[in-house]
C-alpha positions in Angstrom: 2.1 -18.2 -19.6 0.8 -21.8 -20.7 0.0 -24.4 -18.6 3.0 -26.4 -19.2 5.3 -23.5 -17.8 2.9 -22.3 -15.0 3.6 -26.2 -13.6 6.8 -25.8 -13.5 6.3 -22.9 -11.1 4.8 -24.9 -9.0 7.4 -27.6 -8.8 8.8 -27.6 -4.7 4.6 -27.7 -3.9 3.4 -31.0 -4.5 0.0 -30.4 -5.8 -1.9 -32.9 -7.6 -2.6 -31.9 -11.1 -6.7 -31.0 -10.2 -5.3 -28.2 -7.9 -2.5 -27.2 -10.2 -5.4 -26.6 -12.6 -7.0 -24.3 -10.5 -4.3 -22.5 -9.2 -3.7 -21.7 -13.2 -7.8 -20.7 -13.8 -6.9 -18.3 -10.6 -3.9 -17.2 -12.4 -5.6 -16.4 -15.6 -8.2 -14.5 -14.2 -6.1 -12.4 -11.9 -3.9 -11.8 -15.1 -6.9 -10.6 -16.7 -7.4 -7.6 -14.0 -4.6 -6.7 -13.4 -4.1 -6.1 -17.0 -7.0 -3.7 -16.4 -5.8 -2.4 -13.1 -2.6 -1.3 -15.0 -4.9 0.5 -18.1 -5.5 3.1 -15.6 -2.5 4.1 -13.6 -1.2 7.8 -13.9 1.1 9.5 -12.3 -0.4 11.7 -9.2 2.2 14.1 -7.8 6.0 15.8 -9.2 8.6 14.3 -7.4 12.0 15.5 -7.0 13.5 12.8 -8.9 12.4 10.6 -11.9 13.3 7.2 -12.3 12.7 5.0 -15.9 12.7 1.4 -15.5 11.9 1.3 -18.7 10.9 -2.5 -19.5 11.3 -4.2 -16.1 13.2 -6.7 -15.3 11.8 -9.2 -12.7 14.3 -8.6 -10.3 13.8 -9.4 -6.1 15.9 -6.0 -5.1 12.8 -3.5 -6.8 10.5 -3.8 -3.3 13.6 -2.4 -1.0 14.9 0.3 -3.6 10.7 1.5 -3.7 10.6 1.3 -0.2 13.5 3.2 0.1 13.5 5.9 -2.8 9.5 6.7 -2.6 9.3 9.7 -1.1 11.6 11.3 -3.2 11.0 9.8 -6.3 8.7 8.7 -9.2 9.6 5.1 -10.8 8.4 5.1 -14.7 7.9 2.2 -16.8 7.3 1.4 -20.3 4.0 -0.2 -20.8 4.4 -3.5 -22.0 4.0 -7.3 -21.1 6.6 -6.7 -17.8 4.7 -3.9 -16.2 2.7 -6.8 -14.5 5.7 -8.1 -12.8 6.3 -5.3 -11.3 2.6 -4.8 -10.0 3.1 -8.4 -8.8 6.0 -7.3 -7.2 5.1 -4.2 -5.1 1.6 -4.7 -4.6 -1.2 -2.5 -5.5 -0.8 0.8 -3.8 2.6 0.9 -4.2 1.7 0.7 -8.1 -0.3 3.7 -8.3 1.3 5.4 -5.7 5.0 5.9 -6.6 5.2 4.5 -10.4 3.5 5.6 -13.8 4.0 4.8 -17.6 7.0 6.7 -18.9 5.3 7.9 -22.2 3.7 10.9 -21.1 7.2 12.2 -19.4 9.7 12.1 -22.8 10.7 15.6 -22.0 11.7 15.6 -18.5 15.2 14.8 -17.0 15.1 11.5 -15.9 17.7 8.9 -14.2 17.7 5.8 -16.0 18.1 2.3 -14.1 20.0 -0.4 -16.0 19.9 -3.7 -15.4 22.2 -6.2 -16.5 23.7 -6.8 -20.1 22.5 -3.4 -21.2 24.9 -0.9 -22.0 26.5 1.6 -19.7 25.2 5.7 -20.5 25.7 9.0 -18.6 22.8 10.0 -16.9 22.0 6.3 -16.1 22.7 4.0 -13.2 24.1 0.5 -13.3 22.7 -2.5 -11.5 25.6 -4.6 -11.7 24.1 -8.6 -9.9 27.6 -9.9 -9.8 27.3 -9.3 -5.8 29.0 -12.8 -5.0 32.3 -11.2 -7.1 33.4 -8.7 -4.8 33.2 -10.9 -1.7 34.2 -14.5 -3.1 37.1 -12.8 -5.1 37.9 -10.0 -2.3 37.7 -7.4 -5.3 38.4 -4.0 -4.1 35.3 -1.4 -4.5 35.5 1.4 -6.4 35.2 4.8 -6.4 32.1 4.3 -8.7 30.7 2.2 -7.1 27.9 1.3 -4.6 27.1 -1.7 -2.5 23.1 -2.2 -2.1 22.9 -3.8 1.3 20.7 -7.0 1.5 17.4 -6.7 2.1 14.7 -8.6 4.1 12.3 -10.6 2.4 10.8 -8.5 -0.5 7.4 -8.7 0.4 7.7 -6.9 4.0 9.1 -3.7 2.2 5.5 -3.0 0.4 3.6 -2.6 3.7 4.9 -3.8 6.9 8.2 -2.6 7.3 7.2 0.5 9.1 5.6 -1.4 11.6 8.9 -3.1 12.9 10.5 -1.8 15.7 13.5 -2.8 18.1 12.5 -3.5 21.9 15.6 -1.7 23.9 16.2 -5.3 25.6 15.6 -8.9 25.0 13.8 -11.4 26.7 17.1 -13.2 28.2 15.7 -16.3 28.6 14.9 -16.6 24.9 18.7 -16.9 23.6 18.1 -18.3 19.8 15.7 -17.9 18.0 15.0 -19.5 14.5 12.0 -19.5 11.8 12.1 -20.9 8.5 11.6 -23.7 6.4 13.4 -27.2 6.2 12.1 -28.3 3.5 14.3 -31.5 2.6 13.6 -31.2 -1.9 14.7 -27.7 -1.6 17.2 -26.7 1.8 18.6 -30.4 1.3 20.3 -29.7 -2.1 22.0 -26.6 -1.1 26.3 -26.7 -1.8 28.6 -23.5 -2.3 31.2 -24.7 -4.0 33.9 -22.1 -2.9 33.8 -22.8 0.4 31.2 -26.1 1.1 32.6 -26.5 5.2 32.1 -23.2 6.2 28.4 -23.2 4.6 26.6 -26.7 5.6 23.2 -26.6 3.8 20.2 -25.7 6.5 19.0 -29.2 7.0 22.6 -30.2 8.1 22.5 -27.0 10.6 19.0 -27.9 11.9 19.6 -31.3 12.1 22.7 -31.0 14.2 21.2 -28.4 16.7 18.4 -30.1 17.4 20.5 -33.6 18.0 23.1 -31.4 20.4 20.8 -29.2 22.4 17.1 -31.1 22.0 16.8 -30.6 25.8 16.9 -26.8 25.0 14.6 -26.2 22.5 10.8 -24.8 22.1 9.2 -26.0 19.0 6.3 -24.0 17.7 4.3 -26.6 16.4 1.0 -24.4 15.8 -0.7 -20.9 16.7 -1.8 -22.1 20.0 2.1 -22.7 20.6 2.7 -18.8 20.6 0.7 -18.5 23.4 2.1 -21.4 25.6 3.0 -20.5 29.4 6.4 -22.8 28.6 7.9 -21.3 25.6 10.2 -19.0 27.4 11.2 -22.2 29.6 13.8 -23.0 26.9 16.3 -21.1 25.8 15.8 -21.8 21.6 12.9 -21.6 19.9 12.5 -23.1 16.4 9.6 -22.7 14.2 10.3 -25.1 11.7 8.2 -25.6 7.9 9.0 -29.2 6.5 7.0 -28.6 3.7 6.9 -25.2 0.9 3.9 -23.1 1.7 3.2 -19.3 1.1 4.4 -17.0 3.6 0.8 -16.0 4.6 0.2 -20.0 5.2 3.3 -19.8 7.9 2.2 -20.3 11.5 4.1 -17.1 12.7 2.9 -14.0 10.4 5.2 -11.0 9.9 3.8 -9.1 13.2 4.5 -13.0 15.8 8.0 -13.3 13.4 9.2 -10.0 14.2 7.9 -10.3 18.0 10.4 -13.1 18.5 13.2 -11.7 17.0 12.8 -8.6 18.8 13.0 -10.3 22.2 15.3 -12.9 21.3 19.0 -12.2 22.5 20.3 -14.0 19.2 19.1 -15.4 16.2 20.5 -18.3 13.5 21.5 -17.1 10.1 20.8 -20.6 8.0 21.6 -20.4 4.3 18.9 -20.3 1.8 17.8 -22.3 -1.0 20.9 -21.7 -3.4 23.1 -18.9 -1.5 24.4 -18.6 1.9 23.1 -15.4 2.5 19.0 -15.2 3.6 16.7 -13.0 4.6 16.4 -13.9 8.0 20.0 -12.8 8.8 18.7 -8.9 8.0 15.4 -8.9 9.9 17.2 -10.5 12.9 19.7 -7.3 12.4 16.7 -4.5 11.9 15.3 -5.7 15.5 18.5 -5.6 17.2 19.1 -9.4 17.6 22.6 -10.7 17.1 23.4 -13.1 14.4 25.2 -16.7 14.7 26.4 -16.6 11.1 28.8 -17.6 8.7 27.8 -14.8 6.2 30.0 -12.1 8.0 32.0 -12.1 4.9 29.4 -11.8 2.5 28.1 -8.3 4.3 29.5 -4.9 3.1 30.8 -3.7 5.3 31.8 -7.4 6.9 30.2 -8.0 10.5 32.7 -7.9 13.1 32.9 -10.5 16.4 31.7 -7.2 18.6 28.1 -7.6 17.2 27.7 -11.1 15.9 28.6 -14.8 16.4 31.0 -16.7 13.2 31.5 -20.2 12.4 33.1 -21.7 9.6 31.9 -25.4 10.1 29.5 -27.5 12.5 31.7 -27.6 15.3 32.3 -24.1 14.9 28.5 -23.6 14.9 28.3 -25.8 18.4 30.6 -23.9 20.2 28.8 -20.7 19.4 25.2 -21.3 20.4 27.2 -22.3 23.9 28.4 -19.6 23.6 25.1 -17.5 22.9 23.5 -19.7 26.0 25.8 -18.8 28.4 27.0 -15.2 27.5 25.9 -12.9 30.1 23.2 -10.1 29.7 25.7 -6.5 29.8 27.5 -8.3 27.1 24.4 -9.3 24.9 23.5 -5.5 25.2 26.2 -4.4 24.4 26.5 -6.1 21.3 22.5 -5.4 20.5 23.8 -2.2 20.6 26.5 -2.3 18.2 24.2 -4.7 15.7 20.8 -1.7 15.7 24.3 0.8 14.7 25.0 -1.2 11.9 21.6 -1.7 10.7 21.1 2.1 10.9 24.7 2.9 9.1 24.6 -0.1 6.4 21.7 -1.9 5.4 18.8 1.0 6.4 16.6 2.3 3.1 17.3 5.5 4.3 21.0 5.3 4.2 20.5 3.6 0.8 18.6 6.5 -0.5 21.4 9.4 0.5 23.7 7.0 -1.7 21.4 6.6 -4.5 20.7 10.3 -4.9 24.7 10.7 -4.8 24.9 8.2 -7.6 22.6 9.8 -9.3 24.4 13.5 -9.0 27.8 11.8 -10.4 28.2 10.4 -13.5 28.0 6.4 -15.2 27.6 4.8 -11.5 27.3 1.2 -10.2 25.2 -0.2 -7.8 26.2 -3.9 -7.2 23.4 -5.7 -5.4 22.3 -8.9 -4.9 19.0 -10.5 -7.3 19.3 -14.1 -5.2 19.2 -16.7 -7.6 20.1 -14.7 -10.4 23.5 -13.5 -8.5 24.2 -17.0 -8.1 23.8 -18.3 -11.3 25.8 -15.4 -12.4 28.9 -16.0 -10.2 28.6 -20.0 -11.2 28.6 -18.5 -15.4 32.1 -17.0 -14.6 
């Protein structure tokens, strides 16, 4: 990548063009290892399964379906250019751990993974990123087919996510609970055109929350915040990035994030930059806390009013966090319950895997999944 293109990565983060320089003299040089790094992968143990890639496809889906499939399986790739996105994407001991080049495996029987555009083949599965399709258009599922649940944010898969667990209950008086950036250049511009009530862009949400309940919210300003003796004095706490910065640069790391969620009774599902759907709406679920979201739709299988909160517009949305304030605490359990169920039954790797390996038994199957921007672009190209 030249100079010219690595800018334009860098386009929501407002550096001047000294630091942009550096940032690309960091890039080159951790190019220039990892293209080492790679030279001396192999494969260390037979798995049940094999897996090609073949050239990978930078997709945001490949840290759950490792996460999910590694014990089980070996992922193969074909050496070229690509095979450093996928080290970027999994992180280093994931690499040599659970992946290898495919050339020294020709003659063993291997499941290939297609991405989109390439064509369909028995023995191979289909990753079909039209996700927005089947729920925008209510198209029936098929035999055939498989729905990939959505995933937290990719990242968490390569090490943390065995660290999460669910507390049995919440702290009651922490009722909402939201973390996430408002930046203005990038939240601001969100619009889904199918339905543009029901999904207000994040800053709109935000905005209005903090306008309607002010007197009931605990903003974490900094990491001393965490700590204070009056955060649980208010029954929402927001944690609120006005500005893009990497997720290790966020003032509540993975470990305080997933404290919070764990003990709050709810939490708000905001859209993202470009979709309605976010990440935050499926660690909230792993943890047990109940969403106020209008993505119930958008969920396979669709979240029901017994384990989460829906609104279609901002008034909507008002209604339910008074709703969330005042509901009382057999209720809330009740529902925690119900939402850990679902997590377990739906969106869990390990329910994913017992699909996959069924896919993979049966012939020219279909995994439709969501690849974020890409789905979106995809459903707009229709």
């Amino acid at each position: 990548m030249n100079l010219e293109k690595f800018k334009k990565t860098l386009t929501y983060k407002n550096y001047s063009n000294f630091k942009i320089f550096l940032r690309y003299i960091e890039y080159i040089l951790k190019n220039f290892f990892i293209n080492l790094i790679v030279k001396l992968n192999f494969v260390v143990r037979k798995p049940k399964y094999w897996i090609d890639l073949g050239s990978f496809k930078d997709n945001r889906y490949i840290n759950f379906i490792v996460y999910a499939l590694k014990d089980d399986f070996i992922f193969l790739y074909k050496n070229d250019e690509n095979t450093k996105k996928l080290f970027h994407r999994i992180g280093f001991l994931n690499f040599f751990k659970h992946t290898g080049p495919n050339t020294k495996f020709d003659n063993y029987k291997k499941t290939s993974f297609l991405g989109d555009n390439e064509t369909k083949n028995l023995n191979k599965v289909f990753f079909n990123t039209d996700y927005f399709k089947y729920f925008s258009k209510n198209y029936k599922i098929k035999k055939e087919q498989v729905i990939m649940p959505y995933y937290m944010y990719p990242r968490i898969y390569n090490s943390f996510y065995k660290k999460i667990y669910p507390k049995k209950k919440p702290n009651f008086n922490l009722r909402i609970f939201f973390s996430g950036s408002v930046y203005n250049e990038v939240y601001g511009n969100f619009h889904w055109k199918n339905e543009p009530k029901k999904f207000p862009n994040r800053i709109k949400v935000i905005n209005n929350i903090i306008k309607e309940f002010k007197n009931e919210i605990f903003f974490i300003n900094s990491k001393k915040d965490i700590r204070s003796n009056d955060i649980f004095k208010k029954k929402i706490v927001f944690c609120l990035h006005d500005k893009m910065v990497k997720k290790s640069s966020y003032i509540l790391n993975f470990k305080n994030n997933f404290n919070f969620y764990k003990s709050s009774c709810f939490h708000l599902s905001c859209p993202g930059a470009v979709m309605p759907l976010c990440h935050h709406l499926i660690e909230g679920i792993k943890v047990g806390s109940i969403p106020i979201t209008n993505c119930e739709k958008l969920m396979f299988p669709n979240l029901d009013l017994n384990m989460s909160l829906h609104y279609s517009n901002i008034e909507e949305l008002n209604d339910q966090i008074k709703k969330a304030l005042d509901m009382k605490e057999d209720e809330i359990i009740y529902m925690r319950e119900k939402v850990l169920d679902y997590y377990e039954q739906y969106l869990s790797p390990e329910n994913f895997k017992l699909k996959i390996i069924q896919a993979i038994n049966q012939k020219n199957n279909e995994i439709i999944c969501c690849d974020d921007h890409r789905s979106v672009e995809k459903m707009n190209n229709n």
